[in-house]
C-alpha positions as CSV (number, residue, x, y, z in Angstrom):
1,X,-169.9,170.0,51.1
2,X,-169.5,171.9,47.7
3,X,-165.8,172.2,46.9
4,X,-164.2,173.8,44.6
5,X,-160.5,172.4,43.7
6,X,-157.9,174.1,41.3
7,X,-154.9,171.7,40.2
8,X,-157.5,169.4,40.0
9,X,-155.7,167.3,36.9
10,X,-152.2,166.9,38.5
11,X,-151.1,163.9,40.8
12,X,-152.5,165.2,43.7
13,X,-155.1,167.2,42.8
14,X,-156.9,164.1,40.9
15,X,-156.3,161.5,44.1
16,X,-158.3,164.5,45.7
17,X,-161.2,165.3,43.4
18,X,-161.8,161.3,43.3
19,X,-161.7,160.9,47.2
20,X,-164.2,163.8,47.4
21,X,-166.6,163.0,44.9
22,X,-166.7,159.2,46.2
23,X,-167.0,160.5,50.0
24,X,-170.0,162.3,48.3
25,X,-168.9,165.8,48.3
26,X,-169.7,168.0,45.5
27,X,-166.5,168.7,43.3
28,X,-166.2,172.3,41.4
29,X,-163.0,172.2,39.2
30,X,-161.1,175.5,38.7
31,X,-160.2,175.2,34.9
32,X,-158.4,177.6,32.4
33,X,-160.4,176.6,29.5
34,X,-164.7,177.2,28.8
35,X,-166.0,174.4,30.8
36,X,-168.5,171.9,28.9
37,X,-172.1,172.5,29.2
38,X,-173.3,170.9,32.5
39,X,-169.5,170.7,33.9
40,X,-169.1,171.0,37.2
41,X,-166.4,173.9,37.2
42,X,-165.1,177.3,36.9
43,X,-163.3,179.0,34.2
44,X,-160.5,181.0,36.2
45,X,-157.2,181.9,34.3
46,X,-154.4,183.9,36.8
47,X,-152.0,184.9,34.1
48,X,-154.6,187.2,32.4
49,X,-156.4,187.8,36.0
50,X,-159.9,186.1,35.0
51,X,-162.1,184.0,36.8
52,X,-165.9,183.3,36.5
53,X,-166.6,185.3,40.1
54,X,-170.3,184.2,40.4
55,X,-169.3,180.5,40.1
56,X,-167.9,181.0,43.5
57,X,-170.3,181.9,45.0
58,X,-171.7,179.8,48.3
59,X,-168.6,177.4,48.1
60,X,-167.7,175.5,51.5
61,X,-163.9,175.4,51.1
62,X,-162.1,175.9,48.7
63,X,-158.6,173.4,47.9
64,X,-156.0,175.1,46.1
65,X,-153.1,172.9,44.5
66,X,-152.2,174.7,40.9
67,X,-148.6,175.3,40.9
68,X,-145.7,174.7,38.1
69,X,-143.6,171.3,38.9
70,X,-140.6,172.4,40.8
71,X,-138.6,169.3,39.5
72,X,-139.7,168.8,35.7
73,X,-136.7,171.1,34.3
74,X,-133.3,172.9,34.9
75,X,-133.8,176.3,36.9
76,X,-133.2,178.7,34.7
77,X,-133.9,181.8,35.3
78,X,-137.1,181.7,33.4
79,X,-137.9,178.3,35.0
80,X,-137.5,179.9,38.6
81,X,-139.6,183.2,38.0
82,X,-142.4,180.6,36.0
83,X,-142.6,178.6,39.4
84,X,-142.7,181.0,41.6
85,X,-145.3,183.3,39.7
86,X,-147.6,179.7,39.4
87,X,-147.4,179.5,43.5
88,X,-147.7,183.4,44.1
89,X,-149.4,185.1,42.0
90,X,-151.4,182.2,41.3
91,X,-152.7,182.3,45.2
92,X,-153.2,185.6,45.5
93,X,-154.8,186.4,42.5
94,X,-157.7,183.2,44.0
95,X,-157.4,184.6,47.4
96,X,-158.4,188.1,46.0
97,X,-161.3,186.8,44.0
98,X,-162.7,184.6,47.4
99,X,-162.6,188.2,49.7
100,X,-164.4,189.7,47.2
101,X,-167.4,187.3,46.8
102,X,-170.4,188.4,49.1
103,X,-170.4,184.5,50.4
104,X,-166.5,183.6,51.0
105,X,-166.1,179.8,51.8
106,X,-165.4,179.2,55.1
107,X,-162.1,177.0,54.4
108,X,-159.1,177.9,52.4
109,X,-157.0,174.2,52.3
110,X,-153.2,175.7,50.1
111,X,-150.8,173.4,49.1
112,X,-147.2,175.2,50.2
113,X,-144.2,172.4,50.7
114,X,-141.5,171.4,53.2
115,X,-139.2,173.2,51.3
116,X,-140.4,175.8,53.5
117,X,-137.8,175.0,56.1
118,X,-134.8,174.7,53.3
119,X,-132.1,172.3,54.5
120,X,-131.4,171.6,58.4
121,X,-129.5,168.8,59.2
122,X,-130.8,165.8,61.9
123,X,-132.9,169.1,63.1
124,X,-136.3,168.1,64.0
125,X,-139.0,170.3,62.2
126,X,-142.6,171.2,63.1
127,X,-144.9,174.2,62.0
128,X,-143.0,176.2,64.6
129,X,-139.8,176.1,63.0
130,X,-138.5,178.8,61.2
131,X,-138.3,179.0,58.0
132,X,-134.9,178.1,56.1
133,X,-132.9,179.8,53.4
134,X,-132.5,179.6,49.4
135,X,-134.7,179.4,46.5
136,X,-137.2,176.9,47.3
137,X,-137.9,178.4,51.7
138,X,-138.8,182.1,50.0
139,X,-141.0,180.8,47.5
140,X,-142.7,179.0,50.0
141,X,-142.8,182.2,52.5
142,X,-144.2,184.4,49.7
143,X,-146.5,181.4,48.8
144,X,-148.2,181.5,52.1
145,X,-148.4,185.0,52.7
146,X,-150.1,185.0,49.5
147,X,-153.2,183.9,51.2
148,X,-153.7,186.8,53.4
149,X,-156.4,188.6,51.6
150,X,-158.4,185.7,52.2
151,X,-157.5,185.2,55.9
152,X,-158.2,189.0,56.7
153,X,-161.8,188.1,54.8
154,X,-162.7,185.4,57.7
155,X,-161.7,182.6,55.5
156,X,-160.0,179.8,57.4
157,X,-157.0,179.0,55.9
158,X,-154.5,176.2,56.4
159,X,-151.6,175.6,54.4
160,X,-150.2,172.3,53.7
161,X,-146.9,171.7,53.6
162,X,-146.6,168.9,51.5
163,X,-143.7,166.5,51.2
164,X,-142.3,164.0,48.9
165,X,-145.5,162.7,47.4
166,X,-145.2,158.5,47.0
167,X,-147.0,157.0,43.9
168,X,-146.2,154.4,40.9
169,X,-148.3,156.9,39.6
170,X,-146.2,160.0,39.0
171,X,-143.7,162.0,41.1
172,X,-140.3,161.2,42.4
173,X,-140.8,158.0,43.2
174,X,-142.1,157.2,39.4
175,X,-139.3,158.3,38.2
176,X,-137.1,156.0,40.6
177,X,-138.8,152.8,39.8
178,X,-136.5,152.6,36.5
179,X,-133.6,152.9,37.8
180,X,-134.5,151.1,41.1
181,X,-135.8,147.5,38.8
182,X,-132.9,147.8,36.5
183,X,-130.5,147.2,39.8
184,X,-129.3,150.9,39.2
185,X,-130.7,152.4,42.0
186,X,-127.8,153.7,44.6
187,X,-127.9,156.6,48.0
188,X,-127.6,159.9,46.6
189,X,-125.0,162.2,48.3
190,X,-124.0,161.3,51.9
191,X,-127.1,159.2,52.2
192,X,-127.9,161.2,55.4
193,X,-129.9,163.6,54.5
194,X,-133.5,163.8,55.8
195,X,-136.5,162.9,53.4
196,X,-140.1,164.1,54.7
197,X,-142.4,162.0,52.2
198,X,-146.4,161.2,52.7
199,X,-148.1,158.3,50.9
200,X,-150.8,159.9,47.8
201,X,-153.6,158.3,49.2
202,X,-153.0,160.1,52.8
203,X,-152.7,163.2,51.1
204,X,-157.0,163.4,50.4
205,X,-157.4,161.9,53.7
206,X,-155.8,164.9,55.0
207,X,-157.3,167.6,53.2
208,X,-160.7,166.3,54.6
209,X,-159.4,166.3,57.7
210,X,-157.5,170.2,57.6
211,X,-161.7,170.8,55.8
212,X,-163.8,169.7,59.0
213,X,-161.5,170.0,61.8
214,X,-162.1,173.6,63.0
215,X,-159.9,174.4,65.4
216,X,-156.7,173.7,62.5
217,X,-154.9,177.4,60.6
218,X,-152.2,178.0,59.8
219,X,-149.5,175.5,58.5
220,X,-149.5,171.8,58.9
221,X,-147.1,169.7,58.0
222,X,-148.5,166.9,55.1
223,X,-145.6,164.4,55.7
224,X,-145.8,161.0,57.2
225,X,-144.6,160.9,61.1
226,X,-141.7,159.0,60.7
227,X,-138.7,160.9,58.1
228,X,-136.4,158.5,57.1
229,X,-132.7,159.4,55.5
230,X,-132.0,159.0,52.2
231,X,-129.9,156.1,52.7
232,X,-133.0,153.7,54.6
233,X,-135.2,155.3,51.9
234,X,-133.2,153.7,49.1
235,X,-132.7,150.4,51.2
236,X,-136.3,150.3,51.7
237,X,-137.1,150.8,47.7
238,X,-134.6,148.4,46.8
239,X,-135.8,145.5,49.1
240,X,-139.2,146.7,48.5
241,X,-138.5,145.7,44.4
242,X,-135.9,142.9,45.4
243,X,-133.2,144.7,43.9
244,X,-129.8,145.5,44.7
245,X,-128.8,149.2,45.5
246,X,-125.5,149.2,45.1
247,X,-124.7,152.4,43.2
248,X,-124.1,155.7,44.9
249,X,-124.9,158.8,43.1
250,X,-121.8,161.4,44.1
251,X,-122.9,165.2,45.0
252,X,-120.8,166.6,42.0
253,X,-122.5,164.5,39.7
254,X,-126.1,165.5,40.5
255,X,-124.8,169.1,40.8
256,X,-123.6,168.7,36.8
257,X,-126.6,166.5,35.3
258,X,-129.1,169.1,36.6
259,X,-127.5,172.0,38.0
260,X,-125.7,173.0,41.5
261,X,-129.0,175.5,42.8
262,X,-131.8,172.8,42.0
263,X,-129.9,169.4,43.3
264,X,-129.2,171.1,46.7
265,X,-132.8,172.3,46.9
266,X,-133.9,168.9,45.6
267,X,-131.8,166.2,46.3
268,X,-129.1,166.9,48.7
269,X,-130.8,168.7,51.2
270,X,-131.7,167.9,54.3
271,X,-135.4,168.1,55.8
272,X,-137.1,166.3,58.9
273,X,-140.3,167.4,59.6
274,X,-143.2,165.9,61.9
275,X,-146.6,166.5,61.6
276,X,-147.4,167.8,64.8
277,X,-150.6,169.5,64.2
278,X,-151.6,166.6,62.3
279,X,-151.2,163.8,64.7
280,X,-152.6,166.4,68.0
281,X,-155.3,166.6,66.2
282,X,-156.1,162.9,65.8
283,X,-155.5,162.5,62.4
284,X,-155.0,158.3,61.5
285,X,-152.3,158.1,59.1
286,X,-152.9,155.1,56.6
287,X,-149.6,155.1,55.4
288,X,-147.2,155.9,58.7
289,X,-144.1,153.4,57.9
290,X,-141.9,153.6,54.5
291,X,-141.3,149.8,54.4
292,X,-144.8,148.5,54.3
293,X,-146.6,151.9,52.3
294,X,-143.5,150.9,49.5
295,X,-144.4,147.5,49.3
296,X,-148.6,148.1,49.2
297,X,-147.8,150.8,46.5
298,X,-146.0,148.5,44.6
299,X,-148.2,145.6,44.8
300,X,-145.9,143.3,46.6
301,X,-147.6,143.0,50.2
């Protein structure tokens, strides 16, 4: 298949355009800057509205991750409008350029995120839920609906929602590992509170599978089946590192080292979501259990 990928430099986006081009697929890069001579991408820049139209053209999917880092500063004002303009605007600027080409690609694969369904409790979540309240579930609302030029085209779309992404490599769990093998790592909060995650290297796995399995549109939860609470997730860290975990992180304090709105989106709030459509559709997680995907990511099976 000929792919085009945008985001294709961040975490994700690079575990992607690696699994693709080694399954032999043939990567296109949406990039903001003049690609190289003999580059395989596509000069496309939302903020100004431009995109090299023609280098669209006959694409069989298209997999669109670009989107501003919800957790890499404070939410400001001008933080907030900067990430949701990246996820909005961003996608339906792309999705207006795909139903105009005369050959759309058949498959639309958008990152979205389980903040989708904001913070519910024990509740158990699938793409049937409705979606929850605050800053993070209306982003995510506008960010899907932002697809629906392209759907209305004929392209097949499916967005991903995409949970706490596990890696050494970046993310929140590279951030943790500090802490965590200094001994300083502790429950955040109550400890109770739900955390949807999904292993990096699944994450290609399923974009493959959300490419070449027809029947899938819509959303489809990109999380691992089994959520765990913050509390076994910090147990399962710390034994996974041989540490000791015995410092907890109080609600008021995360509320002041980063502000009230973002640590209740971020840290304190409560998601458990299953991948229904995933797993009916015979999808094989390679990372299903916390415990054992911690310890191969950090080299100590």
């Amino acid at each position: 298949m000929r792919v085009a990928v945008s985001g294709s430099t961040g975490l994700v986006g690079s575990e992607v355009v690696d699994s693709l081009s080694t399954a032999g697929h043939e990567v296109v890069r949406l990039v903001r800057r003049s690609p190289a001579p003999g580059e395989r991408a596509v000069r496309w820049d939302p903020e100004k509205r431009e995109v090299d139209a023609a280098g669209l053209e006959g694409l069989d999917a298209v997999v669109h991750l670009a989107g501003e880092n919800v957790g890499s500063g404070r939410w400001t004002a001008a933080r907030k409008a900067a990430i949701r303009d990246s996820r909005v605007n961003g996608t339906r600027f792309l999705c207006d350029a795909l139903a105009g080409l005369a050959r759309p690609p058949k498959t639309l694969v958008c990152a979205s995120a389980v903040g989708y369904y904001g913070d519910r409790g024990e509740e158990p979540l699938t793409e049937e839920s409705p979606p929850g309240t605050g800053f993070l579930a209306e982003v995510c609302r506008e960010w899907e609906a932002a697809s629906a030029p392209a759907a209305q085209r004929g392209v097949r779309v499916v967005a991903l929602r995409i949970g706490m992404v596990l890696s050494p490599k970046g993310g929140a769990l590279a951030r943790m590992l500090p802490l965590f093998r200094a001994g300083l790592g502790g429950v955040i909060g109550g400890g109770r509170q739900y955390i949807s995650w999904v292993a990096l290297d699944d994450l290609p796995g399923i974009v493959l599978h959300s490419m070449q399995y027809g029947f899938l549109r819509g959303p489809v939860n990109a999380v691992a089946p089994r959520p765990v609470t913050n509390r076994e997730f910090t147990e399962a860290l710390g034994k996974a590192l041989s540490r000791p975990t015995p410092l907890p992180v109080p609600a008021f304090a995360l509320r002041l080292a980063v502000g009230g709105e973002m640590a209740d989106a971020l840290l304190l709030a409560s998601a458990r979501v299953v991948p229904k459509r995933l797993l009916d559709t015979g999808y094989a997680f390679r990372s299903p259990e916390l415990e054992t995907t911690l310890l191969r990511l950090l080299g100590r099976q």
